[in-house]
N, C-alpha and C positions, 0 to 999 in steps of 0.2 A: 298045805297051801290053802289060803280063806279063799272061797267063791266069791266074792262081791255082783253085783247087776252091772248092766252096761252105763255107766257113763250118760246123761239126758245127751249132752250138747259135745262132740268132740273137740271143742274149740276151749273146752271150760274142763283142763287137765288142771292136776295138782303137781303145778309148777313151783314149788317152794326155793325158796333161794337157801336154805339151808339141807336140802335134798331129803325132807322129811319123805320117805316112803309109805307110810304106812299110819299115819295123821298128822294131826297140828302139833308143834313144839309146846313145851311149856312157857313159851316165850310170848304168846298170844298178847297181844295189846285191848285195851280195854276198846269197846268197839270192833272188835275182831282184826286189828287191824295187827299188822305184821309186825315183826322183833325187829328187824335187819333192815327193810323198809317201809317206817312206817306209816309212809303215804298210800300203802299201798297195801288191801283187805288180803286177808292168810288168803290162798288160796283153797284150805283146807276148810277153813268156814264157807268160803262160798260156795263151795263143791256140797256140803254139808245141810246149805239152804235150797238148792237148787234137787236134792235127791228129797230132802223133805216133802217140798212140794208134790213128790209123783207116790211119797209114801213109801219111800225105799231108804230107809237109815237104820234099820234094823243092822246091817252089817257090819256098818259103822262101829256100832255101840258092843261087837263081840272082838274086834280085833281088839 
């Protein structure tokens, strides 16, 4: 099982509507934005910018 860090914001889960667990689909739209809908930012990129900022993507990049 991967360790990952906790999460900055609990409010800001990786809700994918395709139940990716474990990152973004290949389905990523240009702009990060979602396959299924695309009004709406992967949640996996934003998770992705938001761990950036505190310098925590290292985990990301091993799963």
């Amino acid at each position: 099982m991967h360790k990952r860090p906790p999460i900055p914001d609990d409010s800001l889960k990786a809700e994918c509507p395709k139940f990716m667990a474990h990152g973004p689909c290949g389905g990523v739209r240009k702009g990060g934005f979602c396959e299924v809908y695309p009004e709406m930012k992967c949640p996996w990129i934003t998770l992705y910018i938001e761990l950036e900022k505190i310098g925590q993507t290292e985990w990301m990049k091993q799963v």
